[in-house]
matplotlib code that plots the C-alpha trace (Angstrom):
import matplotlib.pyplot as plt

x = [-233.1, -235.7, -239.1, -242.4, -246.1, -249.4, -253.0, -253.0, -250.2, -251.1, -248.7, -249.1, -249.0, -251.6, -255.0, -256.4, -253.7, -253.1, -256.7, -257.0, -254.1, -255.6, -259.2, -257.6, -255.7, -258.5, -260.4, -257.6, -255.9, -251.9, -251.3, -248.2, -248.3, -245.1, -244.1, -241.2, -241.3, -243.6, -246.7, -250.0, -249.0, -249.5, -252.4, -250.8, -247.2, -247.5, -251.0, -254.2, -252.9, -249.8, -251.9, -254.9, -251.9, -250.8, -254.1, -254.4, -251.4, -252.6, -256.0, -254.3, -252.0, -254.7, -257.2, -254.4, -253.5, -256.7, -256.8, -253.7, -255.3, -257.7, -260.6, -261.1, -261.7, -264.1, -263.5, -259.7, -256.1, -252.8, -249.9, -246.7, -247.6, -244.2, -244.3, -241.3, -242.3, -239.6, -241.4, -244.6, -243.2, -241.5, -245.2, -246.9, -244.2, -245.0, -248.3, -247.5, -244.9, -247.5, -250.4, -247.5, -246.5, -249.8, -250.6, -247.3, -249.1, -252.1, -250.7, -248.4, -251.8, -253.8, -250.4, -249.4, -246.1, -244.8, -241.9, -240.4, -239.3, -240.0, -242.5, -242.4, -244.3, -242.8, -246.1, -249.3, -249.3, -245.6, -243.5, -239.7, -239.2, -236.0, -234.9, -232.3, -231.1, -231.4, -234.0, -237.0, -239.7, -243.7, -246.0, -249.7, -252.8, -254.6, -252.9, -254.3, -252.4, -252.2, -250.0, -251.8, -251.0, -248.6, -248.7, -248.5, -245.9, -246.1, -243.3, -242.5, -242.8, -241.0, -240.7, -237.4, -235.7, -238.3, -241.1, -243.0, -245.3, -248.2, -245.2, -242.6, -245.0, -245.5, -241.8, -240.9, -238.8, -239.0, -242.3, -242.2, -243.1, -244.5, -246.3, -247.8, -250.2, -251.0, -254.2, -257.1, -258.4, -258.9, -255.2, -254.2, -257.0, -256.3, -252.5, -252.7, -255.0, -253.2, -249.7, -251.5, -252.7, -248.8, -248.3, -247.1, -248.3, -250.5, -251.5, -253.8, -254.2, -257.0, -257.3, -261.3, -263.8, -263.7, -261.8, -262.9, -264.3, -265.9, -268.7, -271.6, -271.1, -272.8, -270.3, -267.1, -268.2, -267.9, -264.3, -263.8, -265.1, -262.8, -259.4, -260.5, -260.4, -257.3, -255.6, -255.1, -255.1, -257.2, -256.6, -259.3, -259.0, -254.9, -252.4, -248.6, -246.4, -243.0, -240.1, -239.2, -235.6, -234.4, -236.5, -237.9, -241.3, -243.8, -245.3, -249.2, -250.6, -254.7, -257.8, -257.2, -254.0, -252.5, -249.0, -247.9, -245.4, -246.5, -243.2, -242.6, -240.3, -241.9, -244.1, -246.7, -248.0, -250.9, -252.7, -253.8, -252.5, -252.4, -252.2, -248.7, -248.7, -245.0, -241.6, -244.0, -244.0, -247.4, -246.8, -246.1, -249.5, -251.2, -254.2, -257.5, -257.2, -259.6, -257.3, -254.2, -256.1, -256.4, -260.3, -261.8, -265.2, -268.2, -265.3, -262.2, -261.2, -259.0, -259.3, -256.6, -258.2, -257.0, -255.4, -257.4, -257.2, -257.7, -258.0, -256.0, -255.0, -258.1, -259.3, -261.8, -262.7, -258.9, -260.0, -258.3, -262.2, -263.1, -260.1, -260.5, -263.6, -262.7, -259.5, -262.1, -264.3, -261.3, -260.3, -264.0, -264.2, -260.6, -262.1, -264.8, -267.6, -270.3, -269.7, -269.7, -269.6, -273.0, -271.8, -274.7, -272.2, -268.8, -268.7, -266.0, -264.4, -262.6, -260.5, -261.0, -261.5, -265.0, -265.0, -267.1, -268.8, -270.5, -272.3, -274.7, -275.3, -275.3, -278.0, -277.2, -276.5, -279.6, -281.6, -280.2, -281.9, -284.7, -287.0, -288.7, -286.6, -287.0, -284.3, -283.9, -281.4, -280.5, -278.0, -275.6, -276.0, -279.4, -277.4, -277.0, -274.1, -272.0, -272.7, -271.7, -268.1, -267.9, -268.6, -271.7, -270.7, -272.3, -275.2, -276.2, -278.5, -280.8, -281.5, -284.5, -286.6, -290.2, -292.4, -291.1, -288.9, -285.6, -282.9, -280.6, -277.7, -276.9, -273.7, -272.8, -270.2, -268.7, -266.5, -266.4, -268.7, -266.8, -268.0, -271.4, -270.1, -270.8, -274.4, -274.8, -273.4, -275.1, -278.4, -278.0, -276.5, -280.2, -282.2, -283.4, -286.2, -286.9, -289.3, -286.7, -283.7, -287.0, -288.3, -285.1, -284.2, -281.0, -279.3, -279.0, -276.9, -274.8, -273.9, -276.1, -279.5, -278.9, -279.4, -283.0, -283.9, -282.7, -285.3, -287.7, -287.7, -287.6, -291.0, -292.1, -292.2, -288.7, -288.8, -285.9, -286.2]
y = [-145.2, -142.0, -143.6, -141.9, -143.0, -141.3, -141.6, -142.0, -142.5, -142.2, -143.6, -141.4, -138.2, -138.1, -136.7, -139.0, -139.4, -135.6, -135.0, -137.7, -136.2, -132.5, -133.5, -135.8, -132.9, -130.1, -133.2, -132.7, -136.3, -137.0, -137.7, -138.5, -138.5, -140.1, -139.1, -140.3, -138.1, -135.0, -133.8, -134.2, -137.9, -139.0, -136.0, -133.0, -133.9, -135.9, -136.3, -134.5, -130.6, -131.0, -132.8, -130.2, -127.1, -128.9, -129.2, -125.9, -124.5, -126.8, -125.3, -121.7, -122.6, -124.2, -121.3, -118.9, -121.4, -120.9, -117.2, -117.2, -119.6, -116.7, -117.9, -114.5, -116.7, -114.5, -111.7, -112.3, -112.6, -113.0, -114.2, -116.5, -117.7, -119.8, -122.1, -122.9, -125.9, -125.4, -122.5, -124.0, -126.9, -124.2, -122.8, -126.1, -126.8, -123.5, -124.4, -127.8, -126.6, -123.1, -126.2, -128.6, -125.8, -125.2, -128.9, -128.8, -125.4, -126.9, -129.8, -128.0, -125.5, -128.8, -129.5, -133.1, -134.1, -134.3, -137.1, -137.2, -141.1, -144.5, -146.5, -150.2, -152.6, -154.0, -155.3, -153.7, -150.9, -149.9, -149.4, -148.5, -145.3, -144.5, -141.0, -138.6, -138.3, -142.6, -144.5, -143.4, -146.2, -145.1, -146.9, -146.0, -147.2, -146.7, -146.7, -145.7, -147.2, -144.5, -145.4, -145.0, -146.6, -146.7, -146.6, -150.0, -150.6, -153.3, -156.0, -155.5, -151.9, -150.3, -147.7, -146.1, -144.0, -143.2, -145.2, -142.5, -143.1, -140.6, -138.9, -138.7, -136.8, -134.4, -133.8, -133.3, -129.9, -130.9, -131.7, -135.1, -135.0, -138.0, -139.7, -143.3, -143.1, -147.4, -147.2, -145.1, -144.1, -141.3, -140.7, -141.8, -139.4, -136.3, -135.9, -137.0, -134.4, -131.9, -133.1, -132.8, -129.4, -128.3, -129.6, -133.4, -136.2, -138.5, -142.0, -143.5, -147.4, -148.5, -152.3, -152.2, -151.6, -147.8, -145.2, -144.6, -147.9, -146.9, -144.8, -145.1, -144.4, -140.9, -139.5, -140.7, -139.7, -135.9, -136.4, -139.2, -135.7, -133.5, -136.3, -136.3, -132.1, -132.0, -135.2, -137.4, -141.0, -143.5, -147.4, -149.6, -153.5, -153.6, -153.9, -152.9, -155.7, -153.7, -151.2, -151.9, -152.4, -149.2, -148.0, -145.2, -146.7, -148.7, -151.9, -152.6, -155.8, -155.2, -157.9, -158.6, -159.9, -157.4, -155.9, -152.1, -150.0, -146.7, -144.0, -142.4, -140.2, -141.1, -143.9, -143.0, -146.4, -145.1, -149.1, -148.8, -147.8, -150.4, -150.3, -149.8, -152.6, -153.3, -152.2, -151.5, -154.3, -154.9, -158.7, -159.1, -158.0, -160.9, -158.5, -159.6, -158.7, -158.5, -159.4, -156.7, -154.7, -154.0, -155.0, -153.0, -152.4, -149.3, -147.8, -148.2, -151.2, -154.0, -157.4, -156.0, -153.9, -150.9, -150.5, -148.6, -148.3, -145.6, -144.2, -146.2, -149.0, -150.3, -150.5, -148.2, -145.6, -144.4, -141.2, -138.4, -137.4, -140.4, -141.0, -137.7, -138.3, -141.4, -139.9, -137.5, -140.0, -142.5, -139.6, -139.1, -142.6, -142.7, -139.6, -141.6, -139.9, -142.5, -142.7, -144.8, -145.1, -144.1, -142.3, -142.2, -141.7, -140.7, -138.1, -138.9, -136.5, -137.1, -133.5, -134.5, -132.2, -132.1, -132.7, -135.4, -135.5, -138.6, -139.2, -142.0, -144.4, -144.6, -145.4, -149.0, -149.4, -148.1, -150.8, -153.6, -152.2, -150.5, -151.9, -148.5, -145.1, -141.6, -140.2, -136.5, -134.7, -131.0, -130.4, -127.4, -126.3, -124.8, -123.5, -119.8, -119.5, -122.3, -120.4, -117.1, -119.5, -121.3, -124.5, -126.0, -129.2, -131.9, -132.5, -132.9, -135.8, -137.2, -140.8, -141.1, -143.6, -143.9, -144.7, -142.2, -139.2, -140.3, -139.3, -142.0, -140.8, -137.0, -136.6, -134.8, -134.4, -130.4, -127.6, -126.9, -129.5, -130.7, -127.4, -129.6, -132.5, -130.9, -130.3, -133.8, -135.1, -133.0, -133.8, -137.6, -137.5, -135.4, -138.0, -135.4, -136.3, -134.5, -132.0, -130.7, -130.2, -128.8, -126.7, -125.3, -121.8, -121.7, -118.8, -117.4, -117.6, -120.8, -124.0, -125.4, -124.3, -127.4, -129.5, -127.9, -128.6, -132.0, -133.0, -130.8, -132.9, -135.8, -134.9, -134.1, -130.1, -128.8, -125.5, -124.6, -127.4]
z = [82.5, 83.0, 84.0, 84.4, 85.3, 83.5, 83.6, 79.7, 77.3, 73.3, 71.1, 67.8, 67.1, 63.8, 63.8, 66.5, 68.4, 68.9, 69.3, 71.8, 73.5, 73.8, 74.9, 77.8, 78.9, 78.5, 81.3, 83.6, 82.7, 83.1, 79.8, 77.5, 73.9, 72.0, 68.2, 66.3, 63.7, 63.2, 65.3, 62.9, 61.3, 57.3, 57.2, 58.3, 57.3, 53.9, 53.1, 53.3, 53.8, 51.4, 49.1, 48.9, 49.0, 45.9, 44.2, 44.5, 43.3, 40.5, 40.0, 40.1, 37.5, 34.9, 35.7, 34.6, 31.6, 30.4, 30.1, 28.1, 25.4, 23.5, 25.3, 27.2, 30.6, 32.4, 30.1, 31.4, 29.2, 30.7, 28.7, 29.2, 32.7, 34.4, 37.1, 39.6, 41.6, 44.2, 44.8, 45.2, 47.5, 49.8, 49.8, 50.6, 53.2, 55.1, 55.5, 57.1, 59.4, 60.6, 61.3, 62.8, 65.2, 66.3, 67.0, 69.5, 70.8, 71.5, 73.1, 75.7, 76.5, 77.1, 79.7, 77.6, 77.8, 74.1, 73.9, 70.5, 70.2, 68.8, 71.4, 71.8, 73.4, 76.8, 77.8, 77.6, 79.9, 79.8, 76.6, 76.5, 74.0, 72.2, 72.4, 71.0, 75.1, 76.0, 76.7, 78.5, 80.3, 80.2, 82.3, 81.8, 83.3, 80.1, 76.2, 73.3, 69.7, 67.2, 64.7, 61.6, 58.3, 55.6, 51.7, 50.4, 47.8, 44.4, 44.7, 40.6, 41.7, 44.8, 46.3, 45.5, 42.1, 39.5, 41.4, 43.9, 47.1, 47.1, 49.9, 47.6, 45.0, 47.0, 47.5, 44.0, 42.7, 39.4, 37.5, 35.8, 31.8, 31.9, 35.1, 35.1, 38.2, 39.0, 41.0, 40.1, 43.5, 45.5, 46.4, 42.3, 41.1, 43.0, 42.3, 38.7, 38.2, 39.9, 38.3, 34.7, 35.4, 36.6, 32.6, 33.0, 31.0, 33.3, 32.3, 35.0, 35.3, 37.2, 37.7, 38.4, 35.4, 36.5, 38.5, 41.8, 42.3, 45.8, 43.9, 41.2, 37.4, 38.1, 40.5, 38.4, 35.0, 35.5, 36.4, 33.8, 31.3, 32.9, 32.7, 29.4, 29.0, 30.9, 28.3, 31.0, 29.7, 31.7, 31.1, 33.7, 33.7, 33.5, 35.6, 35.9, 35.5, 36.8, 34.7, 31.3, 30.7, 30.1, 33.4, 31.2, 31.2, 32.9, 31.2, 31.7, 31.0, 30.4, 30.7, 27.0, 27.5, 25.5, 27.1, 26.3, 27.5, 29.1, 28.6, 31.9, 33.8, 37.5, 38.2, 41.2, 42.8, 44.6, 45.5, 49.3, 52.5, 55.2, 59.1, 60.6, 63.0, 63.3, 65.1, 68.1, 70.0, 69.1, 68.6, 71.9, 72.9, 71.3, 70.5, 68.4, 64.8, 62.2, 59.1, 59.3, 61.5, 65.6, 66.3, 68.3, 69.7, 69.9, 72.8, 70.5, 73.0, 71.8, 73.3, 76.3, 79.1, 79.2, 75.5, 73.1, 69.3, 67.2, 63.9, 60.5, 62.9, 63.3, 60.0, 57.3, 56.3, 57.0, 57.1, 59.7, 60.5, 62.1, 63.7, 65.1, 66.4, 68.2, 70.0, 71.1, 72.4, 73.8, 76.0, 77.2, 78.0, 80.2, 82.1, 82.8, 80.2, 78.9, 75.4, 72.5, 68.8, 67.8, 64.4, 61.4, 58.8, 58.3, 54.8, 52.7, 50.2, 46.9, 46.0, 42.3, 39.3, 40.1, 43.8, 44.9, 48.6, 50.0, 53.0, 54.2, 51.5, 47.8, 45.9, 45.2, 49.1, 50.5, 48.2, 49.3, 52.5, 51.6, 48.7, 47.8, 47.3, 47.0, 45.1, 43.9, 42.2, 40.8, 38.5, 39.1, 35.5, 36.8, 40.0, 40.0, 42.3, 39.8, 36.6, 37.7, 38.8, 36.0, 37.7, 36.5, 36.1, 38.6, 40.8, 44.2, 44.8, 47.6, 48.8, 51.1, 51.9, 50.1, 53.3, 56.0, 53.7, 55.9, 54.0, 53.9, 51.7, 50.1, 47.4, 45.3, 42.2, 41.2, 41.8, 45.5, 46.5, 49.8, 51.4, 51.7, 53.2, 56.9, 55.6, 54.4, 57.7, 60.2, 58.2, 58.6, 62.1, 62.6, 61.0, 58.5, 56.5, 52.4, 54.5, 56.5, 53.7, 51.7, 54.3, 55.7, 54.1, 52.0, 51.1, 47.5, 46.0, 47.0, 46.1, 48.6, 47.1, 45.7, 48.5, 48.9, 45.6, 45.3, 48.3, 46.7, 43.3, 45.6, 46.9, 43.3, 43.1, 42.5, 41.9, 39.6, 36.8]

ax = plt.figure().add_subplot(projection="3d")
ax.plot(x, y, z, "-o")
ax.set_aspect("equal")
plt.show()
């Protein structure tokens, strides 16, 4: 059996583990990252890029819709549009393997040895991977756990025939006529949207009192509008029981008791992801958890020395940001950089039909903080840049202390919005205050006048409403 030493061995190959991987060797660090199935994880492969490639291929396809309806879209007509999904997925799948590539590039320039197996545990600096050539034995003096999560499936609903992982959606040559979509959150939201824009049916069943549970009334009902425009059916407060009989439909019990059964070709169970903690060996270990997750600490260490976690593993937000930004810091840390996790906020973007973009805290949040509030907010329907797009549905808004102007929060809900989400970020991370978003020139005309003019009607003198 082959056997090699390193300084640091990542086990993962997703968004932090690759980053992780790079930064230790742009510090000069042995390092060995291992990656059973494709470089870039649940993001690059079957999440975030395929996922936003569809959406747009969905957005493309409605925007032409409209233009063959009469209503003279933008003074534009076009008639008898067709869409080929194969098409599209070959498209979407392009795109995935042109950034998978260039992850492996990146990695061999930062000189990482790439080993494409399964990693387990032997103990917790040497783990036993399981190649296509035999068996191959790691031993590390420091390891970082990488192994993200994995969709969680309904036990009246697997995985498996007509019943879809968000994964499998975005696998489909054929559009389905009619989708059921069980779970109204981000992941739900985005593909039902995009899947009613290709021309299916979508039914979305959303156990909480309203979809996207994570955010105020304000931020969802623009989308809740635009499901509406687009005929997507939205049932809160019920639940889906399992198939009918005849496996053409999906039945939904709701809080009235009442039972119905939704017809459906494809039934997308989109209810959580959770942390993929097994088949590694990670049992033997014997590390700290904090419920399914690894716990960690302000370093990414888990209760071993020497074994780091990162990114889904170790709990929310499972976003690829933040893991990104703590395989970046882990590899600081092994070089012997003085870091810790010292993040203000970590923004958070819903690809919706209007986009939504948070950052900091929501209003509710910051109260149970703060007693007194400044909050400001500018609708884009007074935006120059989203009427001459068509997009002035939304708002950005502002949440700032009352004593000392610190903003505390920024969102916003419309087309395009999760270009502001660096904005929002890099003005918390600065501990902006409303006189600095105010006083800062924007340039006309964008989108992100918006942000000035939220803080200025904070401070009471908005200048465009």
């Amino acid at each position: 059996m082959n056997e090699i030493t390193c300084k640091l061995l990542v086990i993962g190959g997703g968004p932090g583990g690759y980053v992780c991987a790079i930064r230790a060797g742009q510090l000069g660090l042995d390092t060995v990252i291992v990656e059973s199935e494709k470089l870039g994880g649940t993001c690059l492969n079957i999440g975030c890029i395929p996922s936003k490639a569809l959406i747009h291929a969905a957005d493309e396809f409605d925007k032409v819709m409209k233009m063959t309806r009469g209503h003279g879209h933008c003074g534009i007509t076009v008639q008898s549009p067709s869409l080929d999904l194969t098409r599209t997925m070959e498209w979407k799948d392009s795109i995935v393997a042109k950034l998978n590539g260039g992850v492996g590039s990146l990695l061999q320039k930062a000189r990482v040895k790439t080993i494409r197996g399964h990693a387990r545990f032997i103990d917790g600096k040497t783990v036993e991977v399981a190649t296509e050539t035999g068996n191959q034995i790691v031993r590390a003096d420091n390891v970082v756990i990488a192994t993200g999560s994995e969709p969680v499936s309904l036990a009246n609903l697997p995985f498996g025939g007509a019943v879809l992982s968000s994964a499998d959606a975005l696998s489909l040559r054929e559009r389905p006529e009619q989708l059921a979509v069980i779970g109204g959150g981000y992941i739900g939201l985005e593909l039902g949207t995009a899947f009613a824009k290709l021309g299916s049916k979508v039914t979305i069943v959303e156990g909480s009192q309203q979809i996207l549970p994570q955010y105020d009334g304000d931020l969802v009902k623009p989308v809740m509008k635009r499901l509406s425009e687009l005929g997507v059916k939205v049932l809160t407060e019920a639940l889906a029981e399992g198939l009918d009989t005849d496996g053409k439909g999906v039945i939904v019990k709701q809080r009235n008791g009442e039972r119905q059964t939704l017809a459906a070709d494809r039934v997308l169970v989109t209810v959580g992801r959770r942390p993929r903690v097994e088949g590694f060996g990670l049992e033997e270990l014997d590390l700290d958890r904090s419920g399914p997750f690894i716990r960690i600490d302000d370093q990414c260490r888990s209760s071993m020395r020497g074994v780091y976690a990162i990114g889904d593993v170790t709990g929310d937000p499972m976003l690829a940001h933040r893991a990104m930004a703590q395989g970046e810091m882990v590899a600081e840390l092994v070089a012997g950089h003085r870091r810790n996790w010292d993040k203000r906020c970590i923004p958070a973007v819903c690809f919706t039909d209007p986009e939504i973009v948070s950052a900091g805290m929501l209003p509710a949040e910051a109260r149970v903080e703060v007693e007194n509030l400044k909050i400001g907010t500018f609708p884009f329907a007074a935006n120059g840049r989203a009427m001459t797009t068509t997009s002035e549905k939304g708002f950005v808004r502002v949440v700032a202390r009352a004593d000392n102007h610190l903003v505390l929060g920024l969102q916003a809900v419309g087309a395009g919005v999760s270009e502001l989400g660096s904005a929002f970020a890099l003005a918390i991370e600065m501990g902006a205050r409303l006189e600095d978003l105010a006083g800062t020139v924007h340039p006309h005309p964008t989108l992100s006048e918006a942000l000035q003019e939220a803080a200025l009607q904070a401070l009471g003198h908005a200048l465009h409403i």
